[in-house]
C-alpha positions as a Markdown table, in Angstrom:
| # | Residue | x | y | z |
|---|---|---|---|---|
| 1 | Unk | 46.1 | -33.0 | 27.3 |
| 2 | Unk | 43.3 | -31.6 | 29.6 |
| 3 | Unk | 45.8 | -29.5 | 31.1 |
| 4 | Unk | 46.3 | -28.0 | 27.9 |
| 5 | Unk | 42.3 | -27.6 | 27.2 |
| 6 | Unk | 41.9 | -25.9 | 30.2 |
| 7 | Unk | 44.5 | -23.6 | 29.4 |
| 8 | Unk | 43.4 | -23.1 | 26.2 |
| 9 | Unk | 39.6 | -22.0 | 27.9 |
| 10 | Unk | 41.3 | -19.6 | 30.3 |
| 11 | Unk | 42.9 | -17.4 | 27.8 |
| 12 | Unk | 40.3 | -17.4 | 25.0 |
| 13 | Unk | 38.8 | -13.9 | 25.3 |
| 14 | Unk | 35.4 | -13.7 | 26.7 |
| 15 | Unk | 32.4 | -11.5 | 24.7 |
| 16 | Unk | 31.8 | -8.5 | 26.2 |
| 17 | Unk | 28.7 | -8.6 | 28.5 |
| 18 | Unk | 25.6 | -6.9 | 27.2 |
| 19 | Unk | 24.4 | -4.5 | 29.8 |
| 20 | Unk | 20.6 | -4.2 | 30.7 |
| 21 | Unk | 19.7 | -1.8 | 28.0 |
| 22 | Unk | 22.2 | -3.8 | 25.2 |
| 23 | Unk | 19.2 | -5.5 | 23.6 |
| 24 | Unk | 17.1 | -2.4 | 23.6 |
| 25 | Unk | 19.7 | -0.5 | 21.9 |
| 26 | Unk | 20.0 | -2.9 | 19.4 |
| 27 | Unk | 17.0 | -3.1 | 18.4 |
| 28 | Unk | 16.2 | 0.7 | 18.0 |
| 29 | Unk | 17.5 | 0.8 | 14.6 |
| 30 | Unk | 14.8 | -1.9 | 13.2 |
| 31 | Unk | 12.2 | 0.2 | 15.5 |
| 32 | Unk | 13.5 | 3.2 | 12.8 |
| 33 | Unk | 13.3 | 1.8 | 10.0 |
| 34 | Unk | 9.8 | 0.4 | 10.7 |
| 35 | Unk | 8.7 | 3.7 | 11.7 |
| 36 | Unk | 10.1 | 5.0 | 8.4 |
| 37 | Unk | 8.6 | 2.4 | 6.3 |
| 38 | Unk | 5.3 | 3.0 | 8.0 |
| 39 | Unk | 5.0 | 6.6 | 7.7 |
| 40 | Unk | 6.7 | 7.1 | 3.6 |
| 41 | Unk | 4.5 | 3.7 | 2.5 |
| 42 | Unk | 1.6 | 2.6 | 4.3 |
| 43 | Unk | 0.1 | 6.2 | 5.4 |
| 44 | Unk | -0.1 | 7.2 | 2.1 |
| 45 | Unk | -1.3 | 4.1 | 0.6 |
| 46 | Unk | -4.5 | 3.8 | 3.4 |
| 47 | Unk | -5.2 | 7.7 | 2.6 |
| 48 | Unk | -5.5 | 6.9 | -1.4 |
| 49 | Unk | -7.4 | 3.6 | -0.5 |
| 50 | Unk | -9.6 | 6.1 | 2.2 |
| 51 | Unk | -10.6 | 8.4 | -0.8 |
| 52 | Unk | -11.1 | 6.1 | -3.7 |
| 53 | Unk | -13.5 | 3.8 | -1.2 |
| 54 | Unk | -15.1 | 7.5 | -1.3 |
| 55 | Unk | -15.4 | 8.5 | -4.7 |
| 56 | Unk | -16.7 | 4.6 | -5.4 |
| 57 | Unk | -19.6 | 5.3 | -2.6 |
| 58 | Unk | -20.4 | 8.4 | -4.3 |
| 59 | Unk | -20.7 | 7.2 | -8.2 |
| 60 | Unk | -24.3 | 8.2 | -10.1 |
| 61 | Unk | -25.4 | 7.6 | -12.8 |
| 62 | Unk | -24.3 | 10.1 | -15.8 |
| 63 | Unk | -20.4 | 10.2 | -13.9 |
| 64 | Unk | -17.6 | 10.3 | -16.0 |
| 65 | Unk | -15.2 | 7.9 | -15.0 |
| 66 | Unk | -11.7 | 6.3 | -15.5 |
| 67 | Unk | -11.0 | 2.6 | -15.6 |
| 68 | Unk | -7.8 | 0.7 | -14.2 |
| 69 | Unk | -7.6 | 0.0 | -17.9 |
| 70 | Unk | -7.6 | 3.3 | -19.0 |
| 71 | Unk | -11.6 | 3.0 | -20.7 |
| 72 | Unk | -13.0 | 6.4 | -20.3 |
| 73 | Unk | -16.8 | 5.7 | -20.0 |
| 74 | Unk | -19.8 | 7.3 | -18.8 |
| 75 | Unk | -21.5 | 5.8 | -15.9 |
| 76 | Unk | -25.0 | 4.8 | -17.2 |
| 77 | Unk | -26.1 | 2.5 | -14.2 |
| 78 | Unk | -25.2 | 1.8 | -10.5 |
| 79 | Unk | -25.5 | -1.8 | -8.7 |
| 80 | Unk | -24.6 | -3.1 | -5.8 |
| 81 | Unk | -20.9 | -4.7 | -7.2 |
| 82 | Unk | -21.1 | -3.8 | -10.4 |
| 83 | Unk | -21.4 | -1.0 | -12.7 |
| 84 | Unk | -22.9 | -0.2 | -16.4 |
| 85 | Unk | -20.6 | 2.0 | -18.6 |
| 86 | Unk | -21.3 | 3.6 | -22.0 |
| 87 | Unk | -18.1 | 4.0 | -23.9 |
| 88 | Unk | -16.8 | 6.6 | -26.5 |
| 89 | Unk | -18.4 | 4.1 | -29.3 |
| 90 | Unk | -21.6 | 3.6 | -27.3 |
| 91 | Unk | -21.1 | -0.1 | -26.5 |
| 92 | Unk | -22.5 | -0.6 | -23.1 |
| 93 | Unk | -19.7 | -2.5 | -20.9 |
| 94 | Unk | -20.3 | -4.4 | -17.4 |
| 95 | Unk | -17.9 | -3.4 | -15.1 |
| 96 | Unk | -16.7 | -4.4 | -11.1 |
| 97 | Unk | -16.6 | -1.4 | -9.1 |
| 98 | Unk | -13.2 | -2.3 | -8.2 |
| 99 | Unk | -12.1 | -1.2 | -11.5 |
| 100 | Unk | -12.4 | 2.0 | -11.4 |
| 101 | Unk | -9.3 | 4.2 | -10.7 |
| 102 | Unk | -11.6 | 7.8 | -10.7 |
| 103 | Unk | -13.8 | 10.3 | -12.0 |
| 104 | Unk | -11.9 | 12.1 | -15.2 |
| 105 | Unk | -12.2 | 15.3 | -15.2 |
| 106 | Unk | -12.2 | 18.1 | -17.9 |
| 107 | Unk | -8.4 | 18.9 | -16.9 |
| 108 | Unk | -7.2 | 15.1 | -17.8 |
| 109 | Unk | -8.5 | 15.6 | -21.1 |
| 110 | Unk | -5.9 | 17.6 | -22.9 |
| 111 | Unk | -2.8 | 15.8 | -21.7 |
């Protein structure tokens, strides 16, 4: 029976042995796809998060803005977190500056 064991280890094929550079060439296609995934996804995303920390540094009173919400308001006052807004109807709305998506523009308001 051991006989037959050792037989059996001596003629089961053996895995091919990974050279020096096996793991490193294995692992080039996750380096790819990270690279990809960084420069189609995360670049863009820090350059809209860049200029929207902007345009929120740069609010005044008498800006016309747009809301994650989609409230078109004019800015009335500026605080430190927080803004005052005067809507279309004239109600005066407390806002977080984190809720604005952007100044509108004369262009958005035909479409």
């Amino acid at each position: 029976m051991i006989t037959f064991a050792l037989f059996l280890l001596q003629t089961q094929p053996t895995q091919p042995q990974a050279g020096p550079g096996g793991f490193l060439i294995s692992f080039v296609p996750f380096l790819l796809i990270f690279a990809v995934f960084y420069f189609l996804i995360i670049v863009p995303q820090r350059k809209r998060q860049r200029a929207l920390q902007d345009t929120l540094s740069q609010l005044k009173a008498g800006d016309r803005i747009v809301t994650n919400g989609g409230i078109i308001a004019t800015v009335t006052a500026v605080r430190d977190t927080t803004l005052l807004i005067r809507s279309a109807d004239k109600s005066i709305l407390e806002i977080s500056r984190a809720a604005v998506a952007g100044f509108h523009t004369e262009e958005q308001k035909g479409s």
